[in-house]
N, C-alpha and C positions, 0 to 999 in steps of 0.2 A: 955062227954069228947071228943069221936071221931067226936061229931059235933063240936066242937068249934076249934077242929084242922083242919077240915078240912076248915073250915070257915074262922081261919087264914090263910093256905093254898092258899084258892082261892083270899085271899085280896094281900097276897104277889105277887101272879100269876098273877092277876090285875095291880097292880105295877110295876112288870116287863113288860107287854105286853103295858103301859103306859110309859117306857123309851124308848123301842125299836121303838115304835112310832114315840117320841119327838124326839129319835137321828136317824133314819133309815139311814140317810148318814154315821153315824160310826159303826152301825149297820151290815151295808153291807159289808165297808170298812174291817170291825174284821172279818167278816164272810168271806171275800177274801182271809186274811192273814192267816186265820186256815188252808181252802184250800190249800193254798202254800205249809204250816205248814206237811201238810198231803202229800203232793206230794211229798218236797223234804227231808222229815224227818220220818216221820209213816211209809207209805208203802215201799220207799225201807228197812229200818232198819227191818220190821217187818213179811211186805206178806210171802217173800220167807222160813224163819225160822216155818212160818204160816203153810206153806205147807207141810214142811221135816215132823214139829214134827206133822201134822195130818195123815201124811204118816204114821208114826213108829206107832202110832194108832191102825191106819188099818190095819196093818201089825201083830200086837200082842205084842209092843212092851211091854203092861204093865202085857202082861201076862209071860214075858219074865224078867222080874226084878223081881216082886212076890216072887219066892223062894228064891231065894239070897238074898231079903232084910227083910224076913219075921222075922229073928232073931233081928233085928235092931227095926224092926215097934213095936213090942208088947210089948219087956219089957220097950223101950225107952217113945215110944209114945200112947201106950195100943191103939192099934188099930191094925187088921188084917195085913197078909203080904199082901192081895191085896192092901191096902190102898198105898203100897207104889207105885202105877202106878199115883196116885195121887201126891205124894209130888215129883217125878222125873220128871214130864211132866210138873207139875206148875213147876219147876226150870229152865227145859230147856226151855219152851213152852212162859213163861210169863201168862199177866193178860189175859183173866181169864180160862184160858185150866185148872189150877189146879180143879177151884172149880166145871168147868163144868165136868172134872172127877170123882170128890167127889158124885157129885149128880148120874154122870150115876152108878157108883158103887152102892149107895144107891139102884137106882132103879134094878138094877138086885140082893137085897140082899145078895151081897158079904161081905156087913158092916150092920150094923143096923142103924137109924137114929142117935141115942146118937154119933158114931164113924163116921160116916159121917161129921155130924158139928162139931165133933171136927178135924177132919181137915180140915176141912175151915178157923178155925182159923188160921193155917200156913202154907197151902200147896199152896197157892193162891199169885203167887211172878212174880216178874216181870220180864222182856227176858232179857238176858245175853246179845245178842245184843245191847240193847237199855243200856246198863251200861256201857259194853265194848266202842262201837262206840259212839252213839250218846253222851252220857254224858263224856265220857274217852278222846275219840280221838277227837269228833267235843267241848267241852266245855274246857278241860284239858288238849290240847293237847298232852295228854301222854294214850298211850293204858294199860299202865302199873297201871295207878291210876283207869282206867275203871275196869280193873281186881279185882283190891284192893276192888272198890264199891259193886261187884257182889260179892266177897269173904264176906264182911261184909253186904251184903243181903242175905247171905248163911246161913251165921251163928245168923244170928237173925231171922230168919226163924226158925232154929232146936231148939235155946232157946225157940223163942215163943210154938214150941210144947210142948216142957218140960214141959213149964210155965202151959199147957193146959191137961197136961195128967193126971193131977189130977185132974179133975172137972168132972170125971166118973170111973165106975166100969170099972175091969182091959177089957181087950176084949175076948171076949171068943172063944176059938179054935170051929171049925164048917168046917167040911168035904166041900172042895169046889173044881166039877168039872174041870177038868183045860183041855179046848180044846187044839186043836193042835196049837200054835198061826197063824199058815197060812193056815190053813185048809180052804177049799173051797173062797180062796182070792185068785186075783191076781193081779201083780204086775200094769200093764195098767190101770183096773177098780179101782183100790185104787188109783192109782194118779190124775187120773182122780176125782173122788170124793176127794180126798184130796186141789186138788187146787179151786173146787168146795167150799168146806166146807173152805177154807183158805179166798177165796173173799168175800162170805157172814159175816165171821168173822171179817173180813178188814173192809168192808161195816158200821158195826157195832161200830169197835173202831173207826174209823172217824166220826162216826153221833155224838158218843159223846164227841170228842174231839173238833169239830167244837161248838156244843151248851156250851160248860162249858168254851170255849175260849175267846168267845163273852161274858160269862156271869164273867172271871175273869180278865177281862181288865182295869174295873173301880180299881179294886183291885191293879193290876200292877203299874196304874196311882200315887197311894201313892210313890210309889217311897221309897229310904234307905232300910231297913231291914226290917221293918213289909210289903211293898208290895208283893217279893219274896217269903216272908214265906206264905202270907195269899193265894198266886198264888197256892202255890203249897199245899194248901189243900185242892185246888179246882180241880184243874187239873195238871198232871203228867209232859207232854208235855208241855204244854204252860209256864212250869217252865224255860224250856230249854233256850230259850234267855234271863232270866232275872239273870242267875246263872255267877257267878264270878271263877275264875281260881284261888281262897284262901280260907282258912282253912274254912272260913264261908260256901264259896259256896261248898265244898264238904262235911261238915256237914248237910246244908241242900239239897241237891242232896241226902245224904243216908237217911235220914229222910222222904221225900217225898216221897225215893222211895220204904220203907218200909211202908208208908200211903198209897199209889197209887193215895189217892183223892179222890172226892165227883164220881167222871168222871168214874172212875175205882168199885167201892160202884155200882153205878147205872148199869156197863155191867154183875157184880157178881149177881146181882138180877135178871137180864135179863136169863141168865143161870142156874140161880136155878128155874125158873119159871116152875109150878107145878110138883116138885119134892118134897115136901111137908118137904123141910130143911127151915129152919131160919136163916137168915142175922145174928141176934146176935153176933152170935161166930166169926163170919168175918168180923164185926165191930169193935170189943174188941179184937181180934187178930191183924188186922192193929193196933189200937192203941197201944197196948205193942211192935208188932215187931217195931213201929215207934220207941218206947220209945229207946229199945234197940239199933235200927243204929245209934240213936244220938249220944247214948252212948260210943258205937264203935268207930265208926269215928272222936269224940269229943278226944278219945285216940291214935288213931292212925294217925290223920290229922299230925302230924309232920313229923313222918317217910314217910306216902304217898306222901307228897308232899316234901318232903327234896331231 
């Protein structure tokens, strides 16, 4: 069975490396317009937010929410209160700082693997920035309906957990060291490595926003209402010029951006890589939290945009 997938695999990979060929002039031309894409929209919306929230990191920030939220984490979402440095960083931080929090927690056995991936089904959301600004202000011209998007990425996030905190044993309390959060840090060397760890991150969301852009153009080319939709279950960004300032386009903006995309799938793997979690749950997570923004937004698209 895994040879014939993979052998479909390599015929499809054929097939594309046989278009890119045939078109290399639009090839290039998409591969310019991502760049752009990236210059005048990715990076600034995103490095600097990059940097703050790998700062607070560094800093202790998640060992600093821990007890305050540990009341909320385990009856809510049967998962440890460390867990909750993971669902506050994925909210504020965007794709994918949650699940690569998920995984570091796994690795220093603050969660067990079962509580691990189950938060990766929800904790893994995308930047307030990039809801607020880019899709609010630069798509809606109103920062107010940007608000409204992130408010309803907020809350299809904590259903999706709900949705998920049945699909394991409750979590079990387990005595955990708690350092000083600034212990032996300072403020210089964290920022330093913070904007360190921000570029290589940037680096990253750009490799794959650039390849899934090129790859969702043909897509966009359909044109009406299945191009947009099909765009944006490829890539998150490259949604952004094809979205409308109406009920449609801000149903699917909050659908998208509770999917992230094939683009956003492939960085979440990239950061679990050998932390010994499964994609699963943050497969079938994207998909319900998607189910739910449409849901949302499909209800409250009048008052947002009234």
């Amino acid at each position: 069975m895994r040879l014939r997938w993979r052998g479909l695999a390599c015929l499809c990979l054929c097939g594309v490396l046989v278009w890119f060929l045939a078109d290399a002039g639009d090839v290039r031309a998409d591969t310019k317009d991502a760049l752009v894409l990236c210059a005048r929209s990715v990076i600034p919306s995103l490095f600097p937010f990059l940097v703050i929230s790998s700062l607070l990191l560094s800093l202790g920030f998640g060992q600093l929410t821990a007890p305050w939220l540990a009341g909320l984490m385990e009856p809510l979402f049967r998962v440890p209160g460390a867990g909750s440095a993971a669902l506050v960083l994925g909210l504020v931080g965007g794709y994918p700082i949650g699940a690569g929090t998920a995984a570091d927690l796994y690795r220093e056995s603050l969660v067990s693997r079962e509580e691990a991936e189950r938060l990766l089904a929800f904790c893994n959301n995308s930047n307030p920035v990039f809801l607020i600004s880019v899709l609010g202000a630069g798509v809606f011209g109103s920062v107010r309906t940007g608000v409204w998007l992130w408010l309803i990425h907020v809350l299809s996030a904590l259903l999706t957990g709900l949705v998920f905190r049945g699909s394991g044993k409750a979590a079990v309390r387990r005595p955990v060291a708690r350092p000083a959060p600034f212990q032996a840090v300072r403020f210089v060397p964290a920022l330093v490595g913070a904007v360190r760890s921000a570029l290589s991150g940037m680096l990253s969301v750009c490799a794959f926003v650039v390849f899934f852009y090129v790859l969702a153009r043909p897509l966009a080319a359909l044109g009406g209402r299945p191009g947009p939709v099909l765009v944006g279950a490829v890539e998150l960004f490259s949604l952004t010029p094809l979205l409308t300032a109406d009920r449609f386009g801000l149903v699917l903006a909050a659908g998208a951006a509770g999917w992230g995309g094939l683009s956003v799938l492939c960085q979440t793997l990239a950061v679990l890589e050998g932390s010994g979690l499964r994609l699963r749950n943050c497969l079938l997570g994207k998909a319900v939290q998607c189910a739910f923004s449409l849901l949302l937004a499909a209800l409250l698209a009048g008052y947002v945009l009234g």
